[in-house]
C-alpha positions as CSV (number, residue, x, y, z in Angstrom):
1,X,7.7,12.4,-25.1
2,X,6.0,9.5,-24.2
3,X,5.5,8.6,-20.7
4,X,6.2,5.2,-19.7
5,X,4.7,5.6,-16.0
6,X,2.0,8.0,-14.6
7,X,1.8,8.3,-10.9
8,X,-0.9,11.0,-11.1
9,X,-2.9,7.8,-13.1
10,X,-1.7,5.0,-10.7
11,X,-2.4,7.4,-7.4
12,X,-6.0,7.7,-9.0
13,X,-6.8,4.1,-9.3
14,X,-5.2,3.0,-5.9
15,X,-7.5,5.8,-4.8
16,X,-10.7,4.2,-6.7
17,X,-9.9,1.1,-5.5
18,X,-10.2,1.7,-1.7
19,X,-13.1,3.5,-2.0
20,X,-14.9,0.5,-3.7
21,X,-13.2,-1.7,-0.7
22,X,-14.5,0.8,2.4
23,X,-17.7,1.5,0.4
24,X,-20.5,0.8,3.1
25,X,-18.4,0.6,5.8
26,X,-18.9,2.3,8.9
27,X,-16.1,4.7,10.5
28,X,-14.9,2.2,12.6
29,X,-14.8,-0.1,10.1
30,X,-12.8,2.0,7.5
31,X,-9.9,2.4,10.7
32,X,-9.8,-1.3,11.0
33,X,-9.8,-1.2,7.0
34,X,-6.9,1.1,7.4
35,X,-5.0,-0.2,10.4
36,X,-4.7,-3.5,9.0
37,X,-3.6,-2.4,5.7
38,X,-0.8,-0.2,7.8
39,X,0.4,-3.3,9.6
40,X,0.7,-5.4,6.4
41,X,2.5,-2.2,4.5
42,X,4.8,-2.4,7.6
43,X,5.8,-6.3,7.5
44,X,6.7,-5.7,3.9
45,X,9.2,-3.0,4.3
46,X,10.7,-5.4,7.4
47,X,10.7,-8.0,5.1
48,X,12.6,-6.1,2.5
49,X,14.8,-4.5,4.9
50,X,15.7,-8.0,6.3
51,X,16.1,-9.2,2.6
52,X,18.7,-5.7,1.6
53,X,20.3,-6.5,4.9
54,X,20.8,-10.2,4.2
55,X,22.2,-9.2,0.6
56,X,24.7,-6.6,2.2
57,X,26.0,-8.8,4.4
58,X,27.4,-11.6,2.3
């Protein structure tokens, strides 16, 4: 059977990825990295929640 999504692949380049973004960075750095990243994560899931919310609603 053919797989038509891998998370263990996707998890793997997500992973690659940030390490080439905090690459260099200092501790600090790599928090702010982190934090900010965290807060944008958390204005899309209030935006999605305002959107299911709006949808339900009608």
């Amino acid at each position: 059977m053919k797989k038509t999504f891998d998370c263990v692949e996707m998890k793997q380049t997500c992973q690659e990825e940030i390490r080439r973004q905090i690459k260099g960075m200092t501790p600090s750095e790599e928090v702010a990295f982190f934090r900010r990243a965290g807060g944008k994560l958390q204005q899309r899931i209030n935006s999605s929640k305002a959107s299911a919310a709006h949808t339900t609603s009608r």
